[in-house]
C-alpha positions as CSV (number, residue, x, y, z in Angstrom):
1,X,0.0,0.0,0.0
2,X,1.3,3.9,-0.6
3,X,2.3,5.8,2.1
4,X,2.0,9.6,1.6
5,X,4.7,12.4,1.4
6,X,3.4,15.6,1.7
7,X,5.6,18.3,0.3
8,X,6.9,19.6,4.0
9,X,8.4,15.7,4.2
10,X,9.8,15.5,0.8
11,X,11.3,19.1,1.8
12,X,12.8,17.5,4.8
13,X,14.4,14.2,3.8
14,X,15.7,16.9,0.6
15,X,17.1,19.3,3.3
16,X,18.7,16.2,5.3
17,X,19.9,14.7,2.4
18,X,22.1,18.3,1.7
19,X,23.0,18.2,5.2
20,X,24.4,14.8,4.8
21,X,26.5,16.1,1.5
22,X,27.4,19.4,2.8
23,X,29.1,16.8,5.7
24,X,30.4,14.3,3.1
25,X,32.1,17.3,1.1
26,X,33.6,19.0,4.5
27,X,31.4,21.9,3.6
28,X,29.2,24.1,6.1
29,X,26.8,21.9,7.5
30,X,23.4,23.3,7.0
31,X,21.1,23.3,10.9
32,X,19.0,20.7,11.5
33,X,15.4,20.7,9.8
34,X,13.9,20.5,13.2
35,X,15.8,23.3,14.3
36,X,15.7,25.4,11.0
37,X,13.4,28.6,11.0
38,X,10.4,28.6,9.7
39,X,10.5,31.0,6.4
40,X,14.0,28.6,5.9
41,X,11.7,25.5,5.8
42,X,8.6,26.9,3.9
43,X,11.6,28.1,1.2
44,X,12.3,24.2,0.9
45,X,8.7,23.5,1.0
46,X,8.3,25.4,-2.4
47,X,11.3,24.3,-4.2
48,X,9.8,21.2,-3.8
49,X,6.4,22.4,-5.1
50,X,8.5,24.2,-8.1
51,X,10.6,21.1,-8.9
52,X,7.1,18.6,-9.0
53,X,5.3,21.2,-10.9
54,X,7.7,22.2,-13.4
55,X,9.7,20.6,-15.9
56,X,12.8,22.0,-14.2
57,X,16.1,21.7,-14.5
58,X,18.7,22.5,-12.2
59,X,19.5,25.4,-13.7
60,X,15.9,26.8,-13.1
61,X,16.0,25.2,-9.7
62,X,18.5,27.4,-8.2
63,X,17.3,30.6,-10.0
64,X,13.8,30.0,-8.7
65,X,15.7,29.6,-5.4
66,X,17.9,32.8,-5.9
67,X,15.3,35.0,-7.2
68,X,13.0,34.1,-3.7
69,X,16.3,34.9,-1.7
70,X,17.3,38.2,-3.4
71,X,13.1,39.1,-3.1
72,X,13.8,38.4,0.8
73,X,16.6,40.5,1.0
74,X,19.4,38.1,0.8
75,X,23.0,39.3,-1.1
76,X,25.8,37.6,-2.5
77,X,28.7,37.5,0.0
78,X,32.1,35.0,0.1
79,X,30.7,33.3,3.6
80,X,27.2,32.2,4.4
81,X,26.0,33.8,7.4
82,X,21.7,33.7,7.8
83,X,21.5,36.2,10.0
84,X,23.0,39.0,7.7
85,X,21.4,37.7,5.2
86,X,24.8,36.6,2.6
87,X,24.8,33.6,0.6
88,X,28.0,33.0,-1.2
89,X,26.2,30.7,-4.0
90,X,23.4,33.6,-5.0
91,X,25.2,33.9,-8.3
92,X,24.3,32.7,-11.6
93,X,23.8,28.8,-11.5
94,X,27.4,28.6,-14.7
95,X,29.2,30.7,-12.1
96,X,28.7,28.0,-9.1
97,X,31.6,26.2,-7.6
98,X,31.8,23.0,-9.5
99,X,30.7,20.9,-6.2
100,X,27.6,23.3,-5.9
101,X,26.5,22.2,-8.8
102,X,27.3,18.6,-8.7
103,X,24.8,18.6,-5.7
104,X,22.1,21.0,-7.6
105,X,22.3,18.0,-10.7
106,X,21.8,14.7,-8.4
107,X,20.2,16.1,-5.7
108,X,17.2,18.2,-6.9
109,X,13.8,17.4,-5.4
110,X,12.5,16.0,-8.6
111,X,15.8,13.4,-8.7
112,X,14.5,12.7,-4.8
113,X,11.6,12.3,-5.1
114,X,12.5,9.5,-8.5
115,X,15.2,8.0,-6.2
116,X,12.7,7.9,-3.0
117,X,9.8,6.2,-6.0
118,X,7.5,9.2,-5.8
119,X,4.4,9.3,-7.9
120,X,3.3,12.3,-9.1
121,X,0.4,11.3,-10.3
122,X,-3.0,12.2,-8.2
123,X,-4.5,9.3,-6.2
124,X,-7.0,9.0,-8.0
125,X,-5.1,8.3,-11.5
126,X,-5.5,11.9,-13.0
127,X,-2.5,13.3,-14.5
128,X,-2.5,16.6,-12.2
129,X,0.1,16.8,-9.9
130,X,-0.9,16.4,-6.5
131,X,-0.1,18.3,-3.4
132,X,0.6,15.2,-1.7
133,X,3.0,12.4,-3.3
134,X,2.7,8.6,-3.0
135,X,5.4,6.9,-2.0
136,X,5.6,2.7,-2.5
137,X,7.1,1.2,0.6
């Protein structure tokens, strides 16, 4: 039988799954989900929604994500730091550091949600995307 994924846990096992790479690479480890703020996890929650509504790429991916961010407030700075507000990656997706964009390829919420077997397909069989995903155990 499915079990649902709504688009808050796809978000999350997305986020963790960065957190695990941003750790695998030696890069800075991203906080926990649980401990994230809010407007930091409804961002997730609609790259999500962007990626299983569009045809995207990860091109479009991280400009959807760096147009939301620069809309917020958010400049491009050489260190992360959240509570100023600098991102070092919100530059165009061809100038990214080449492991930046090695994790935007493989690890995009539409590749996720493939590799976790996510239908987007509606329960009921229509080919609308739903709000919800199925997931086969």
């Amino acid at each position: 039988m499915p079990v649902l994924m709504t688009d808050e846990q796809i978000a999350h096992v997305c986020y963790e799954a960065n957190r695990a790479y941003c750790d695998a690479i030696n890069d800075l480890v991203p906080t926990r989900w649980d401990d994230l703020a809010d407007d930091l996890k409804q961002s997730a929650i609609r790259g999500v929604q962007f990626t299983l509504q569009n045809a995207s790429t990860p091109q479009l991916q991280h400009e959807a994500w760096r147009t939301e961010r620069i809309a917020q407030g958010w400049v491009h700075g050489p260190v992360l730091d959240r509570a100023q507000k600098i991102h070092p990656n919100l530059i165009d997706y061809n100038d990214l550091p080449p492991v930046s964009g090695v994790y935007e390829s493989k690890g995009g919420a539409r590749r996720m949600a493939y590799e976790l077997d996510v239908s987007l397909a509606n329960p009921d069989g229509s080919d609308e995307l739903a709000s919800t995903s199925s997931v086969s155990k």
